[in-house]
N, C-alpha and C positions, 0 to 999 in steps of 0.2 A: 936621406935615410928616413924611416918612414917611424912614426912617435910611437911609444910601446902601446899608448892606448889604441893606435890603429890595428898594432898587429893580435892583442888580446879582440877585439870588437870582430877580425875576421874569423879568427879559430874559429870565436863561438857562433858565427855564421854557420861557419862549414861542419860543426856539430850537427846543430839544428837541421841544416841539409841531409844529412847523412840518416836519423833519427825520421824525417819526412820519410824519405826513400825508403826507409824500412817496413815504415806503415803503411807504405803504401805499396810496396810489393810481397808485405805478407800475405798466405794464404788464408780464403775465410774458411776452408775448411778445418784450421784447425780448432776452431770454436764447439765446445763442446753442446749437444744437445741440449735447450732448456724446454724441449717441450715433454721429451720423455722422464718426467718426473718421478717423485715415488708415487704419486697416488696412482698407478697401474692396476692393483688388483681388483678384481672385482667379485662382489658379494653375493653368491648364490644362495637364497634362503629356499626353503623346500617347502612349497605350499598345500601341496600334495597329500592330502589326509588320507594317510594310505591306515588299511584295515589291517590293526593288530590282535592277535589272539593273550587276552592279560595269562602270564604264567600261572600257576594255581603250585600249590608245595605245599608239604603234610605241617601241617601246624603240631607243635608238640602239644602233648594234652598228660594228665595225670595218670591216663590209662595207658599209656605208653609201656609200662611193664606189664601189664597182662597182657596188651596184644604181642609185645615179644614173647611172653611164655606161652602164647596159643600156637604162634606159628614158629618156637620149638618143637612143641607137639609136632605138631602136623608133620613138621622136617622128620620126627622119629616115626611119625606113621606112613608116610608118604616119603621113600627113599629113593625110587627109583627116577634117573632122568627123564626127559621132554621123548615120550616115545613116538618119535619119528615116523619109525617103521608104519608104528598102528593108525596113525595120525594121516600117513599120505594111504592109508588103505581106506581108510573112514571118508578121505573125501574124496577121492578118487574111485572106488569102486566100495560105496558100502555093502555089500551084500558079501565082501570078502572079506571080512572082519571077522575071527572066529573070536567064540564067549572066553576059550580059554585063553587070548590074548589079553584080553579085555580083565579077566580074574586075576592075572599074570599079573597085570599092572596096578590094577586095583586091591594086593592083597589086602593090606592095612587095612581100606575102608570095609572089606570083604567080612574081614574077624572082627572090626568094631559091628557091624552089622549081625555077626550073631552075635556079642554082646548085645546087643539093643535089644534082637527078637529073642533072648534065652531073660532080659530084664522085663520085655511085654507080656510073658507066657508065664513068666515065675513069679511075679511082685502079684498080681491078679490072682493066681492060682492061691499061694500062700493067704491072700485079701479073705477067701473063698473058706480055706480051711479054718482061719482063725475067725471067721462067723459062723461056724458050724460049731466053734469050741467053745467059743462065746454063749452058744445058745445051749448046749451044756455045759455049760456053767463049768468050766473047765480051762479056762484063759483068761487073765484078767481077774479073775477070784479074789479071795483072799487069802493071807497067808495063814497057815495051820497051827500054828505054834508062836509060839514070841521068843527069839533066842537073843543072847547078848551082842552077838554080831549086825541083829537088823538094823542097829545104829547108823554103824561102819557103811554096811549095803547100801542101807537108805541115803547116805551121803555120796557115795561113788555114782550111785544112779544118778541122782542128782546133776551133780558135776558134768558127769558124760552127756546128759542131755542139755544141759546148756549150753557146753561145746560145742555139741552139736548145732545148736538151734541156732549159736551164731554163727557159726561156719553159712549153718544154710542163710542166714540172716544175708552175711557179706556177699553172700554169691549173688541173690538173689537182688540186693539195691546193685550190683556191678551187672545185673541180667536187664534190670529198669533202666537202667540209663544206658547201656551197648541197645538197649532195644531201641529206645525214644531217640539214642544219636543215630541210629540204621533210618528210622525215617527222615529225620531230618536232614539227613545225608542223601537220600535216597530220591527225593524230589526231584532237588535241583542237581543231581548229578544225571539222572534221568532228561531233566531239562536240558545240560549242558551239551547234548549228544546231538541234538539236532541246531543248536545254537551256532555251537563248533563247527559243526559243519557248514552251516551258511555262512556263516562268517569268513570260513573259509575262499568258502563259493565267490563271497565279494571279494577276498583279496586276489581271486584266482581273477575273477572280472575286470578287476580295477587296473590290472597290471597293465594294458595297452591304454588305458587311461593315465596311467604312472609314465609312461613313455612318451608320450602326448605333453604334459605337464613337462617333464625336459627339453624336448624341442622346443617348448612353448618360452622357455625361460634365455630362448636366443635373443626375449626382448631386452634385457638387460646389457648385454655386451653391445645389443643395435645401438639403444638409446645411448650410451657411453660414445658412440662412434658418431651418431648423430652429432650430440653437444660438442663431439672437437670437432668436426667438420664446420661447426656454424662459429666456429673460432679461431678456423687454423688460418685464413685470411688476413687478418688484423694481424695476425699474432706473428705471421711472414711478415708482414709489410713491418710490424715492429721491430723485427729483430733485423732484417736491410740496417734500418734507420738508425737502432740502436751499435750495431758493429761498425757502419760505417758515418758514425755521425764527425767520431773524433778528425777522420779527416778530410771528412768534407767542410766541417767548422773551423777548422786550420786555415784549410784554403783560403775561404771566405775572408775569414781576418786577415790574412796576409795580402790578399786583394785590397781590403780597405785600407791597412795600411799604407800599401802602393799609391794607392786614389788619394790618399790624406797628405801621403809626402809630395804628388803632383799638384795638387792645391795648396799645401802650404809654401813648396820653394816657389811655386809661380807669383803668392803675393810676396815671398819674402825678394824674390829678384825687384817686382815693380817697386817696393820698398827700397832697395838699393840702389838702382838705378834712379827715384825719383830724388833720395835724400842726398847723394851722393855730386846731383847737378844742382841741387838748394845748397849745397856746401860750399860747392868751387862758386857762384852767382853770388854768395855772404860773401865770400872771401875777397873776392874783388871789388867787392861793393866797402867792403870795412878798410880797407888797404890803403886806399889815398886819406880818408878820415884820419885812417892811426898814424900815417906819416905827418899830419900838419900837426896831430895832436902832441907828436916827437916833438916836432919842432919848438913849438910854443913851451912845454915844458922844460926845454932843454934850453933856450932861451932865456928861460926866469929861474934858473938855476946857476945861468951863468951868473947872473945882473951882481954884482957888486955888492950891489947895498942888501944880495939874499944873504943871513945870519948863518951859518952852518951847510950850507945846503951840497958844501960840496960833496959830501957822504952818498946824496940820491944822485946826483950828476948819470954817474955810472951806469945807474939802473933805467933813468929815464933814458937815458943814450941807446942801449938795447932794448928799448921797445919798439916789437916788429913783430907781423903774423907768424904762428906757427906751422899747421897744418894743411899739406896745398892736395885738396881732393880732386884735383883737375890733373894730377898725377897717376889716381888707382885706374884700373883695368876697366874699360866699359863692358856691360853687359847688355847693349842695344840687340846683338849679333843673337844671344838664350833665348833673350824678348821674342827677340822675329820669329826664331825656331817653334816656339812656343806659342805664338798668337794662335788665339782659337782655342786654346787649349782649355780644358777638356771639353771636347766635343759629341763626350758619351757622358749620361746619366750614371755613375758609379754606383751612388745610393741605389735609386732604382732596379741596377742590374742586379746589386747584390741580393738588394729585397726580392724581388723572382728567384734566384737562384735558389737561395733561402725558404721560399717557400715552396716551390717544386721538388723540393729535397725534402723537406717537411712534409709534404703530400702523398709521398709515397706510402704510409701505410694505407691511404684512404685508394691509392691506386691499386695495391693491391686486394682490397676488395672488391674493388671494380673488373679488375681483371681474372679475376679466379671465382666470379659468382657462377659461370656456367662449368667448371669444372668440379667444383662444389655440387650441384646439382644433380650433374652427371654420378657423382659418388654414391646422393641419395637413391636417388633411382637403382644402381646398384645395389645399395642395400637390401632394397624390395627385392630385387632377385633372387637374392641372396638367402635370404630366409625363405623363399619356395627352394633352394635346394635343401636348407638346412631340414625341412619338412620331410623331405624325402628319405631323412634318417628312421621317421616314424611310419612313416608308409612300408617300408621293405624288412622293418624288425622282424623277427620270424618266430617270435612269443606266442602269438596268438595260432600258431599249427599247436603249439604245446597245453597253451592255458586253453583251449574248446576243451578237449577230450576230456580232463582232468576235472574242469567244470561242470563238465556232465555226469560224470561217474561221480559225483562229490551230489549232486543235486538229486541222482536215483539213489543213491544210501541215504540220503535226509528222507526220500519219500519210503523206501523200504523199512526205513528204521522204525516209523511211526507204530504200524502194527504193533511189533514187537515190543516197544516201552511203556505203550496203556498195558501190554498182559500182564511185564513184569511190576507197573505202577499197580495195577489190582490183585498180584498175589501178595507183594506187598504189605498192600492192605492188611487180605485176609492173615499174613504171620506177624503184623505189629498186634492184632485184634487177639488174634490168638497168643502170642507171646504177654501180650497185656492181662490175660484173663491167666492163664496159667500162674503168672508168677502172684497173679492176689490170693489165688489158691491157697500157692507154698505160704504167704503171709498170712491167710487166715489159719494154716497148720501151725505157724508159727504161734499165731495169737493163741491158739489153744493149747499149744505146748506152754507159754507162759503162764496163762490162767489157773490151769489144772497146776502146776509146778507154786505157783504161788499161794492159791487155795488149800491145794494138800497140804503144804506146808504151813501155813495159817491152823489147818485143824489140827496135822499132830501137835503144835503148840499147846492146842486149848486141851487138849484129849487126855483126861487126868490117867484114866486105864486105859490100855490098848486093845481093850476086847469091846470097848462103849462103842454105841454108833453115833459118828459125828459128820454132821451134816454138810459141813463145809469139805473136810477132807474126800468125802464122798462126793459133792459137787467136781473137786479138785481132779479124781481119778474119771472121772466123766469126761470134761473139758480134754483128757491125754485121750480117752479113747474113740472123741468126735476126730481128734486130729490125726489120729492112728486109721480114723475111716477113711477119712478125706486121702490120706495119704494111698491108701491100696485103692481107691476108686478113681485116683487120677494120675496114677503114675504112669499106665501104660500112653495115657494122651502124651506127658509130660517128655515120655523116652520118646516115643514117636517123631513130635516137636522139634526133639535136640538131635535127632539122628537125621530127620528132614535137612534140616539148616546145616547140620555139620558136613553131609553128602555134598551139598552144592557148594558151602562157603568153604569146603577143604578142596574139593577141585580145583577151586578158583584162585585156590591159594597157591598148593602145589602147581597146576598147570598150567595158569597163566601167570598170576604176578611172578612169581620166582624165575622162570623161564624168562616175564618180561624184563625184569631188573637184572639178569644176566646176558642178556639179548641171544636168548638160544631162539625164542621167537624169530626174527627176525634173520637169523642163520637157516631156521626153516624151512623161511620164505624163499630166502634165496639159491636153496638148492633145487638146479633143474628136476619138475616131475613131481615134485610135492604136492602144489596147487594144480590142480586141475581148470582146464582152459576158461570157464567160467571167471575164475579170479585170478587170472596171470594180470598181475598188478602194472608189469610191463605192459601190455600189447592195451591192457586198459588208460593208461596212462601216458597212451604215447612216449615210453621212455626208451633210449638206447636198449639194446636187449644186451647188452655186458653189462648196463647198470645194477649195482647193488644195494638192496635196500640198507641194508647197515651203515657202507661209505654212506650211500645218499643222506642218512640220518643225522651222521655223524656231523659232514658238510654243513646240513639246515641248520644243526645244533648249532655251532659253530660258529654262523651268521654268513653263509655262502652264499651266494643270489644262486637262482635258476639258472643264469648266462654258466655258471661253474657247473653247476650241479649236473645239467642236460650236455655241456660240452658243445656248445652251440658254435663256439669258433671254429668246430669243423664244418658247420655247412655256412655260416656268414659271416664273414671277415669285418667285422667290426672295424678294424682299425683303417682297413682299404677306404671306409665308408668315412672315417674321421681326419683323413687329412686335409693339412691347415689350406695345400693350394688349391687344391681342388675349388675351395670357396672364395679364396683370397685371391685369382689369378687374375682376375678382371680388373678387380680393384685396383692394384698393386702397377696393370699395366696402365690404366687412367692415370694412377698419381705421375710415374714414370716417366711418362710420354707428354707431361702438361710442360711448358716453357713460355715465359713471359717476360717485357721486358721491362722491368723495373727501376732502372738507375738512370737513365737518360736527363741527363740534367746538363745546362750550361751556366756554367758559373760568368765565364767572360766572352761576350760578344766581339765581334773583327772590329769594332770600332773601338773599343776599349781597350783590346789588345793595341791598337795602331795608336790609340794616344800615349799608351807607356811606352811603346817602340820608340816615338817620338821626344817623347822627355828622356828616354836613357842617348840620344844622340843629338840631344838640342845643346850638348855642350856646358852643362852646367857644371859638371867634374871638371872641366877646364879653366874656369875662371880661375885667376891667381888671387885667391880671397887671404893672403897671407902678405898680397900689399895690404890691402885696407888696413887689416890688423896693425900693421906695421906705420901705416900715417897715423890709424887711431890711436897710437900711442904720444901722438905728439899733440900737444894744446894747441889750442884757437890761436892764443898769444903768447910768445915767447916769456916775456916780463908779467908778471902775476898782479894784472888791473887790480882790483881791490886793494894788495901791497904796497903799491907804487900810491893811492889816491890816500891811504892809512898816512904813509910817512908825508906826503905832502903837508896833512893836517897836522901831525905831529912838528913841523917844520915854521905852517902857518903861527901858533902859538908862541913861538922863540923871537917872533921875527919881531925888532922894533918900528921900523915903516909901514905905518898902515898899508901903503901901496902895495908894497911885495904882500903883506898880507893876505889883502884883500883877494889880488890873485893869484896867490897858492891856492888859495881855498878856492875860488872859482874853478882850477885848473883840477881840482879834488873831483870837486863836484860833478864835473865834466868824463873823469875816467869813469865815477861812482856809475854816472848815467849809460856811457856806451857800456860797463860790464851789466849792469841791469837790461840793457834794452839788447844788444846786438851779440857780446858774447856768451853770454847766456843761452839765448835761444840756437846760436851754432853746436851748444853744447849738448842741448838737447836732441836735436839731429843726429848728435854722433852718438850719442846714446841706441838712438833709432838706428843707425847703422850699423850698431855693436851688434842689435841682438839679432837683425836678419845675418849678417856675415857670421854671427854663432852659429846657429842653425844651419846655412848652407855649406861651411865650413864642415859641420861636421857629418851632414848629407852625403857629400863630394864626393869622397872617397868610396863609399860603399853602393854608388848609385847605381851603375850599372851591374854589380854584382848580383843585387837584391832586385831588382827590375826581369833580371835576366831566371831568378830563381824564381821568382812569384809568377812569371809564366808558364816555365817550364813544371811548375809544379801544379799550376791553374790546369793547363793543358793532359797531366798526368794522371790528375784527380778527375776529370773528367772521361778518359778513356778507359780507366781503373773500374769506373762506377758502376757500369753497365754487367762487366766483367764480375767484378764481384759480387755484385746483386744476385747475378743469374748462380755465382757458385753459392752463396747464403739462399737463396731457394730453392736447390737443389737438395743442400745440407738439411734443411728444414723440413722440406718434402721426406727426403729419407728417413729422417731422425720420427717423425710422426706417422710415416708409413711400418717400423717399427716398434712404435707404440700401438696403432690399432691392430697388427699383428700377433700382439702378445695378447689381446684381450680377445682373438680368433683364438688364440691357440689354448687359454683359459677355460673357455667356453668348450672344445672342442676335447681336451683333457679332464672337465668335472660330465662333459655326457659321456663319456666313456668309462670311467670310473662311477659315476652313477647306476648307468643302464647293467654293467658289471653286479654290483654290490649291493645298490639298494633299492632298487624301483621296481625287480624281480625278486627282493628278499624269497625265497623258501625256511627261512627259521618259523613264520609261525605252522608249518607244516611239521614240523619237531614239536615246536610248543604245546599243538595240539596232540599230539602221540605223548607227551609228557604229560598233558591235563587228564588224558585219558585214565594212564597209569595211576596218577593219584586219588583222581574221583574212584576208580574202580579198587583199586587196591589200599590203598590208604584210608581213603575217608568213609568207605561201605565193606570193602571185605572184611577189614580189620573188627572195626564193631561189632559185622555180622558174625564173627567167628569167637571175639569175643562174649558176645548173647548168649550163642548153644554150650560154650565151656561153662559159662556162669550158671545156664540154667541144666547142664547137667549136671555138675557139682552139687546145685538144688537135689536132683533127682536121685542122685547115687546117694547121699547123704541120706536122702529118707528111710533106705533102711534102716542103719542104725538109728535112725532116730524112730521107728518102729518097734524095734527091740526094747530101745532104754523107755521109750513110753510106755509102751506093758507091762514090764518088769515092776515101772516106780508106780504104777494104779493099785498093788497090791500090797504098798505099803501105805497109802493112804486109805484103806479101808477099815475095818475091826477085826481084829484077830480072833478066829475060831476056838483056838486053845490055849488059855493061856499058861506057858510052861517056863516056874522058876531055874 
């Protein structure tokens, strides 16, 4: 029956075994991808200075409430909608425009128009009579009488006219400054007309340049694709070596321990076999010695005259060898099997093994440099089709024509904005001089109102002539001139400006900021063929300028706006194989053979073959044990030479003495010289019969497993190798595909959304509206309100000036 520790030492064999097997018939496929990591995405920055139109938006200003109260007006003078009708006659066949259409529409401004020409004809005429009465002395005079009421008068007068005078006062700094904001408004909005437009122009230009600039950005995904390729080499060969390292270094070890236990049981046999015939050659060598040495002591134990001695008798009597080595098992028969042995370099083998397995990542870039290459070159192809995206875009059928009609309104426009820059002119020049006018009336409204009133201070009687009060009704009736000799300019002025900045109010902004404009346009037959915006613009002819505005607003590209996926399929254009198919079949179709390693040579295997049947499990190493349990010498030499001497001491005959102690001396010697060094022997034989003892049993088991598993890991290698570079290849042919298909999803979303933006095509239709309407109509409308408000007001302030020159004069009669 076989010791518990034999049968725990096999389990755990057949563990280990089982545990190998496992490792060694796993798949490497189930090893998950390390090459496809997270860093996959990649960084598309837009280099692209693509041409923006800056939004423009009405700035709030203080005058913010007069220009809503002017373009209330207007709304109550100007009632009627965006006339269509009149509108597509006028440009469609002007000569069929009749006036009473045109009066139709125009009442309001119609009736404010004989207002103006009944205030040109009237304020003049009245100018005309009241210097005729003047020069009879008949207006402006003095008063006749002095009543208690001229007080009251004189103070109402008063009053009403500096009411008045600020009225005109307010109106006319709100007339200065609508005027000075009209020009300064008026420049660079003028400027912005042909700006916008080129600006345009460039972005309309730029756009197949914008196109260009995306394809161009294929270098990014290239250069990613590049850098793994010049890594995925090494990075195969690493990952062989790293998945199959575990059991190819298994092998290896279990190898050398094979080769260490043939080296070691082969010195431990010569070691048994040599100490084991040094044992039995002592033995027979010590055996006649120990028997004369019997004798003798056994003889002088009898002797008579020995004092006590019969106590050792007994023990001297039983002294005789112990242990007979000339009985255990020879191991000459292992020996012979064994000679020669080992006749393979183990070290050596392992070491190649070892490093040929190690080599493999460097194999692997040896072997996959020209497929690698292959890939590059591909690449280069690759980006001439990627190019083919920009070659066949179909933008530029759209951005000529657009760019052209955009380039003859910049040069058309030119004329046009020097006339309206120099009239201009001539109504800030003229708006500037008018309104110093109304201020020099004013100043003399103040003068004369302050001086009169200064003299009737001093004026002890009201019939005395006082020279200031008299200055005072002068200064009212220079302003009373001023006033009738410029008023018909002054209406003129405010009906000029009010005509065009009330059109432009009513008929364009209003209509713009409702988008009745632009419903207009888009009704068939309005525009006449000169400005179908369509056939100008190469648009769909179901396009609508409203959607289309809305869309640019919005942030739509032109690919939306024009509907271009009806005539070029973009997405036909962007799939991922079409580019990818080459490539994908290179990686595919590459195969190399990476694992071919030999761990153990035919000679090496033939020397373990040989030590698992040279018989060394068959020695009976359980004799040796078994004599080694028994001493050199039965009777315990050192023991036996003790009591002698102890014996010697007792004895009263010198003689016996002398030779007890001799006879001591004598065992002392043979256990120092002879049993001693047998002992040492069997010591020497203890520890090789350990060692091979506990060999024995597991020999051929483990002999039989280390090559079967040598052999296993070597057929394995190749195998697996090729499934971990297949795994790898795949796993990395996935990763450069996600960075085709990145690339291949932001140019299509690009060339969609932003490289054809049409928003600054809104922007600028929105810059227009606020230059034109906000930052110039507004002012200008507020101007002619402020400076007519001057102008109307001047009558009464006409009235109240004459009236009060006749209280600052002397009174003709004075009556209590």
């Amino acid at each position: 029956q076989s010791p518990p520790g034999s049968l725990l030492a096999t389990e755990a064999m057949r563990v280990a075994g089982l545990l190998l097997a496992w490792a060694l018939l796993r798949p490497a496929g189930t090893q998950q991808c390390h090459l496809a990591g997270p860093g996959g995405v990649l960084r598309f920055t837009d280099k692209h200075a693509e041409i923006r139109v800056p939004a423009l938006h009405r700035v709030p200003s203080s005058l913010d409430p007069l220009y809503g109260l002017v373009r209330h007006c207007l709304d109550l003078i100007q009632q009627n909608p965006l006339p269509t009708e009149l509108l597509r006659a006028a440009l469609n066949d002007p000569s069929s425009v009749r006036t009473s259409q045109v009066v139709q529409y125009e009442l309001g401004y119609v009736v404010c128009a004989a207002v103006a020409l009944l205030f040109t004809v009237a304020v003049p005429v009245a100018g005309m009579c009241f210097c005729y009465c003047r020069s009879r002395r008949r207006c402006g005079g003095r008063l006749r009488a002095h009543r208690r009421s001229l007080g009251c008068r004189r103070c109402c007068l008063l009053t009403c006219l500096s009411l008045t005078s600020l009225v005109i006062l307010t109106s006319v700094i709100c007339a200065f400054v609508t005027n000075q904001r009209v020009k300064g408004q008026m420049e660079p909005g003028l400027g912005a007309v042909p700006a916008t437009l080129r600006t345009l122009r460039q972005h309309i230009a730029n756009v197949p340049q914008g196109v260009q600039m995306v394809v161009d950005k294929f270098e990014v995904p290239r250069q990613q694709i590049i850098s793994d390729l010049g890594g995925l080499s090494r990075s195969v060969g690493l990952s062989i070596h790293t998945q199959l390292k575990a059991m190819t270094y298994a092998a290896l070890v279990d190898l050398q321990d094979r080769a260490g236990d043939l080296q070691t049981s082969l010195h431990h046999l010569q070691i048994l076999d040599k100490t084991a015939r040094a044992l039995a050659s002592a033995r027979a060598e010590l055996e006649p010695v120990l028997q004369e040495r019997r004798r003798r002591v056994v003889a002088l134990l009898d002797d008579p005259r020995c004092t006590s001695c019969a106590s050792v008798l007994g023990r001297a009597q039983s002294l005789e060898l112990g242990a007979d080595y000339g009985k255990v098992p020879s191991v000459e028969k292992v020996l012979k099997a064994l000679a020669g042995l080992p006749r393979s370099d183990f070290a050596e083998m392992i070491r190649q093994g070892n490093g040929t397995f190690n080599s493999i990542p460097e194999l692997a870039v040896e072997r996959m440099a020209q497929v690698i290459q292959d890939l590059r070159d591909e690449m280069a192809r690759v980006t001439e089709k990627v190019q083919s995206i920009a070659n066949s875009f179909p933008l530029s059928d759209y951005t000529r024509p657009v760019s052209d009609t955009l380039g003859r309104a910049e040069d058309r426009s030119q004329p046009y904005l020097r006339e309206v820059e120099r009239f201009e002119q001539y109504r800030w020049i003229s708006g500037t001089v008018l309104c110093s006018i109304i201020l020099l009336i004013l100043a003399c409204n103040v003068t004369g109102m302050a001086l009169g009133t200064y003299g009737l201070s001093k004026r002890e009687d009201p019939s005395d002539y006082e020279c200031r009060g008299e200055a005072g009704a002068k200064f009212l009736l220079v302003g009373v001139g001023l006033a009738f000799l410029f008023s018909w300019l002054l209406i003129l002025l405010v009906f000029a400006t009010f005509l065009v900045g009330g059109n432009i109010q009513t008929l364009v902004c209003r209509n713009w900021v409702n988008q009745e404009i632009y419903k207009f346009i888009d009704t068939p037959g309005n525009l006449p063929p000169s400005m179908n915006l369509t056939r100008q613009l190469n648009l769909r002819r179901d396009s609508n300028l409203s959607a289309t505005y809305r869309e640019c607003k919005s942030g739509a590209g032109l690919w939306e706006v024009l509907q271009l996926e009806r005539s070029y399929d973009l997405d036909e254009h962007l799939k991922t194989p079409k580019y990818t198919a080459d490539f994908q079949k290179r990686l595919g179709d590459f195969t190399a053979s990476l694992g071919d390693v030999r761990l153990l040579r035919s000679e090496g295997r033939q020397d373990l073959e040989t030590f698992a049947r040279s018989g060394v499990d068959e020695v009976d190493y359980a004799r040796f044990q078994e004599e080694m349990k028994n001493p050199v010498v039965q009777t315990s030499l050192p023991g036996l030479a003790r009591s002698l001497e102890g014996l010697q001491k007792m004895q009263r005959n010198s003689t016996v003495a002398g030779r007890l102690a001799d006879e001591a001396r004598a065992l002392w010697q043979m256990q120092n010289s002879t049993v001693q060094s047998q002992e040492a022997l069997v010591a020497k034989l203890g520890e090789s019969v350990q060692f091979l003892s506990q060999l024995a049993p597991h020999l051929q088991e483990r002999v039989k497993m280390t090559l079967a598993t040598t052999a296993s890991v070597e057929a394995r290698l190749p195998v697996q190798a090729q499934q971990i570079l297949r795994q790898e290849i795949g796993c990395f042919t996935r990763k450069e595909l996600r960075y085709f298909t990145q690339y291949l999803n932001w140019v299509g979303q690009t060339l969609r959304e932003d490289v054809a933006s049409c928003q600054p095509l809104a922007t600028a239709l929105d810059n227009g509206r606020v230059i034109l309407c906000d930052r110039i109509a507004d002012p200008w409308n507020a101007f002619w309100f402020s400076l007519g408000c001057c102008t109307f007001f001047l009558i009464p302030n006409i009235i109240f000036a004459i009236r009060l020159t006749k209280h600052f004069r002397p009174i003709r009669n004075r009556l209590m």
